[in-house]
Structures are given as structure tokens and as C-alpha cells.
N, C-alpha and C positions, 0 to 999 in steps of 0.2 A: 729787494723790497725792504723799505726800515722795518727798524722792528717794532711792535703794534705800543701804543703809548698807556695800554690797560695793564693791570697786572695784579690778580685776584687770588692771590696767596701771601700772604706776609703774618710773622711773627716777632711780636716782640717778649718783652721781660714780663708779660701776665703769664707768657707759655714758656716756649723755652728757645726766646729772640735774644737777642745781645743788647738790642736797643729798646728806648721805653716807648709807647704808642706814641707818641708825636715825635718822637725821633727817627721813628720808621717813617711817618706819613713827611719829613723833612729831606729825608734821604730818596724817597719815591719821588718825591717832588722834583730834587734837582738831578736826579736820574732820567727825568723826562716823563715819569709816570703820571698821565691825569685823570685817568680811574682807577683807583686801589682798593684792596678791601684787605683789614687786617683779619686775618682767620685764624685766633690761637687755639692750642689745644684744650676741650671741653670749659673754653671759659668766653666768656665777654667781657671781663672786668675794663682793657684796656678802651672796648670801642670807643666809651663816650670822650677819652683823651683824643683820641686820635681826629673822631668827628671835629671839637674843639680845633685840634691844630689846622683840619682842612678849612674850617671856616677861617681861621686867622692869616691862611695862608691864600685863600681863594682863588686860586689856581690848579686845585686839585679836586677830586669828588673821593668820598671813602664811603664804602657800601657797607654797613653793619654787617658783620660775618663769625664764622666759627668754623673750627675744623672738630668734625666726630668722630672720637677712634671706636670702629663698632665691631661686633663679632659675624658670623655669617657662616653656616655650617660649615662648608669644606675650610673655609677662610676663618682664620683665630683674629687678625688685625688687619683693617678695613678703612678707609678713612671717607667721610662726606661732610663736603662744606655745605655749609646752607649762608644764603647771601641774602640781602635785604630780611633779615629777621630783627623784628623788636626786641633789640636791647634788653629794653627794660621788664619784659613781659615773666610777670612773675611764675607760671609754671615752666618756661626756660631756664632761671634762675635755677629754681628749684631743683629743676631734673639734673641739670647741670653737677649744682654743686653734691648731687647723688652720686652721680657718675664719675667725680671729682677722687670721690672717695673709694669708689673701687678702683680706678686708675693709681692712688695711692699704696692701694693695700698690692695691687701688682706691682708696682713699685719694689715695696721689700720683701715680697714673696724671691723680685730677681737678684735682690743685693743679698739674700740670703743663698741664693745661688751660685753667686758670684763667692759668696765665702766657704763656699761648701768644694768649688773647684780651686781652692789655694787663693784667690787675689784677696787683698784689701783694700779697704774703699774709706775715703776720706769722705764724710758723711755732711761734717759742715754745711755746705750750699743745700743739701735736701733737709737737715734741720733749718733751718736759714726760711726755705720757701714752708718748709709744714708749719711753723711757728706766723709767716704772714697770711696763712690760707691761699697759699699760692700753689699751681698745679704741679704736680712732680711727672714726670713721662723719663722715658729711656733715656733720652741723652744726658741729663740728671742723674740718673744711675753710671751709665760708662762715662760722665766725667768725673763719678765718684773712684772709681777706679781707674784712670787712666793716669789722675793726680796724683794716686798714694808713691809716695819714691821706694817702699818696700816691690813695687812693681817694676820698676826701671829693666832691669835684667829681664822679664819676661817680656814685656814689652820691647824690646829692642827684637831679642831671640824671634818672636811671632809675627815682626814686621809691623807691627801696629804703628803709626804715623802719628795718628789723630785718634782722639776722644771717638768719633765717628767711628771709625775702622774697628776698635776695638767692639761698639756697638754691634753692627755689619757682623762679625765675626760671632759674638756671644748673645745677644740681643733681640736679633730676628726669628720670624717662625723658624722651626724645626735647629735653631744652635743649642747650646746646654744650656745656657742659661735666662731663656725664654720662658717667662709665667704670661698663661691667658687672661685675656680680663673674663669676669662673668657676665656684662652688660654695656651698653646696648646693643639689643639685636639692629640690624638695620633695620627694620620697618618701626620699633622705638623710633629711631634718630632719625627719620623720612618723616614721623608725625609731630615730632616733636617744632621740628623746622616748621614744616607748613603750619603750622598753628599758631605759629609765633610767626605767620605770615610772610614766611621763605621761600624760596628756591632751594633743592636739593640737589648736587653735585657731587657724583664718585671723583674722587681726587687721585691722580695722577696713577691712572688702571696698573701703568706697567711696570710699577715700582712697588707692587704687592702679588702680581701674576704674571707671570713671564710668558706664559702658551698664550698667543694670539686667540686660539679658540676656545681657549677658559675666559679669556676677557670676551669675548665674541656672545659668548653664553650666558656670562656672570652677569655682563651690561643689559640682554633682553630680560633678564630676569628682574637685576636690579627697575628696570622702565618698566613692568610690571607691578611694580612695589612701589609704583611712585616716582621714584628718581626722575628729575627733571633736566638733567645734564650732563654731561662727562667732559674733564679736563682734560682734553684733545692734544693742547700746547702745555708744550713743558719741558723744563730743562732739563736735558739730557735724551730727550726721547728723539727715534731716528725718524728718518721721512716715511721709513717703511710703518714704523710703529705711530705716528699720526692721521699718517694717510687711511691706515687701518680703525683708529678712533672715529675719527672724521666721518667716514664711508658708514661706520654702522650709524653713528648721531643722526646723520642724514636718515638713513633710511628707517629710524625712530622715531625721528621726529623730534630729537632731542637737542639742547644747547649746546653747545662748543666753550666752554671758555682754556683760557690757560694764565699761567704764571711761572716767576722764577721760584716762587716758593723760600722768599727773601729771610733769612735768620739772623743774618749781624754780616757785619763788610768783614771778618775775617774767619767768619764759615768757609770749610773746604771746599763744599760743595753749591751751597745756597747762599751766595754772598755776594751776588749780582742783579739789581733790578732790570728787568726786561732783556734776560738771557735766557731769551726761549724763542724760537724760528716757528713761522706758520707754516711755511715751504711754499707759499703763495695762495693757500686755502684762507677763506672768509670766515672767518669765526663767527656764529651764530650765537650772539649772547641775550636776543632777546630785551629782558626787562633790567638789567644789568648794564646796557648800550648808554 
């Protein structure tokens, strides 16, 4: 079966992409991608480029998006797109560039972490984006540290490859050097979307919960709260673990989308448009189609 010509995650340089919004909607483009949506972290700044290049490029459609890094009792960090959201719509903005800012302040709550376990971190690129009001999230922090060459030796010693790995390793719930944000809860960022006239979508279940039947629970709760979707398709996820998304969506009543979750063409991991398998399932994307 090819593979599906949608692809409703991408990041570029307003979050933490390689490329700037029209150079993602260029690269989706002749990737074969002809519905995209870029979805940076807590920001929109890049959409209206990106909209721009798909009008110039007319051959593609770009869905206004955002990816929400949210909190959620059992769950410290949470992610949900919302898709077809105004842009411009000034309590977005607003909430956003709030949220911007506690996302910041986690920021050096973890590079202070990061110096309190021995690394040093080469600070540059996160002065660099805090001086253009631009978002700072994790991987901005572990390629603060994976850069510094006072690290080289540990880095080698701990196997760390990539900026990523080291992230993976130090970064994530429950490693050392993991600070939580304070906000937004999910139902925040569920009302936040739909008011700014969205769809709301849990983003890629299995790469923040690993028990099938904590996703199984967390999803009926989440579609209680609103959620309108769940990323079913996604790179890396197995047939078992789709089939399993799939199966509950269905019987929700909820949306199916997926993506490769596109970051820059020499991403480890996220650096292929439309590297993600349906395993012959119909993706259900509704108003997104």
C-alpha cells in the first residue's frame, strides 16, 4: 500500500525544526506530501510562512497547527495538536506566549540540572532563541550539552550518539535531569484549541505511555475531556501498537490522523516525510481530509 500523501506533524526553526516554515512546506512538498500541517511546540509564529509558501507552491494544502506540551496527573509531559486553529486569534496568542514562558523557566530549571550532575552546556543557541522570543523545549537544552567538548569523554563513556540519546537518557519523565512544567493541564489546552476553532489530538500515545492499557484508559478519558483524535499512524509505532490506537478511535468515535513528526532531514529519528505505515487501516481524519 503507498504510503498515505498526508502528514500532520512537522517542525520547523519557530520550535525546534532544522528548517524555517516554508522550507518544511518545500521539502513536504517534494516528499510527495499534499496535506501538511506544521505543529511547533507552543507556538504559531511560523504558520502564516508556511501557509504563504503553500499558496506559492499550490500544490500542497497546510492546515494551521500547534503541538501542546501539557501536564496530566499520572502523566508530567503530554503532547496535543490542535489542527485547523486561528492563527491569529488573540487569546491563542496570548495563552501561548504564557505557556512559552513556563516552558522556559523548565528549561533552566533542567540545564541547572544538567550542571548540578557534572555536564556543561554550551548556552549560545538557547540565549540566541530567548533574545528572539523564540521557544526553548528539551532538545535545546541536550544540544546545549551534547555540544560542550568539556563533555566529549562522557559522552563517548555513556554511548550517547546524538543530542537526542543524550535527551532519552537525561531529559525524559522519571531521568535526573527532568523538571516538570506547571501548565497546561489538558483540558487548558483541549479549550484553548477549540476556541480558536480546532480539533484536538493526543499526539503519538506510545511515545509518552508504553502500557497499552494506560493508553487504552488515558485515550477514554482524554475523549471525555474533549479530545477529538488520536495519532494512530506514526513513525516507529508497530502494527500491534496501531492496530491497537485504531481499534479504540473506532469504537470513540474519534479521528485517526498520523505523521512522521518531520524535524530537519538530518534528524535521527524524525527526518523523513511520510515515514509512517497505516498497515492498510483508513485513517479517519474527518475535517482535516
Amino acid at each position: 500500500m503507498p504510503s498515505p500523501t498526508f502528514d500532520l506533524q512537522a517542525h520547523s526553526t519557530a520550535s525546534d525544526g532544522a528548517l524555517r516554515p516554508a522550507e518544511v512546506v518545500r521539502a513536504a512538498w517534494l516528499a510527495g506530501v499534499r496535506t501538511l500541517s506544521l505543529t511547533d511546540h507552543d507556538t504559531v509564529d511560523g504558520v502564516q510562512e508556511a501557509l504563504d509558501e503553500a499558496a506559492r507552491i499550490g500544490d500542497i494544502r497546510v492546515i494551521p497547527g500547534i503541538e501542546i506540551s501539557v501536564i496530566d496527573g499520572l502523566h508530567a509531559d503530554l503532547h496535543v495538536c490542535g489542527y485547523l486553529v486561528d492563527h491569529r486569534a488573540p487569546a491563542l496568542v496570548a495563552a501561548l506566549a504564557e505557556w512559552r514562558a513556563d516552558r522556559a523557566g523548565r528549561a533552566e530549571r533542567m540545564l541547572a540540572a544538567l550542571h548540578e550532575l557534572g555536564w556543561a552546556t554550551d548556552d549560545a543557541e538557547i540565549e540566541a532563541r530567548r533574545a528572539q522570543g523564540l521557544s526553548i523545549g528539551r532538545p535545546h537544552v541536550a544540544s546545549a550539552a551534547f555540544r560542550h567538548p568539556l563533555n566529549a569523554r562522557r559522552i563517548e563513556a555513556e554511548g550517547l550518539r546524538t543530542a537526542t540519546d543524550l535527551l532519552v537518557a537525561y531529559l525524559v519523565e522519571g531521568a535526573p535531569a527532568y523538571r516538570t512544567r506547571t501548565r497546561p493541564s489538558i483540558e487548558e489546552a483541549v479549550a484553548l484549541i477549540h476556541d480558536a476553532g480546532g480539533v484536538a489530538v493526543w499526539a503519538h500515545p506510545f511515545w509518552d505511555v508504553a502500557d497499552p492499557a494506560e493508553v487504552r484508559v488515558t485515550l477514554e478519558r482524554f475523549a471525555g475531556l474533549g479530545v477529538d483524535g488520536v495519532e494512530a499512524f506514526y513513525v516507529g509505532f508497530t502494527e500491534e501498537q496501531t492496530s491497537h490506537l485504531y481499534a479504540q478511535a473506532e469504537r470513540l468515535g474519534l479521528l485517526t490522523t498520523g505523521s512522521a513528526d518531520f524535524h530537519g532531514p538530518q534528524h535521527p529519528n524524525f527526518h523523513e516525510f511520510r515515514a509512517f505505515d497505516t498497515y492498510g487501516l483508513v485513517p479517519r481524519l474527518g475535517p482535516l481530509a
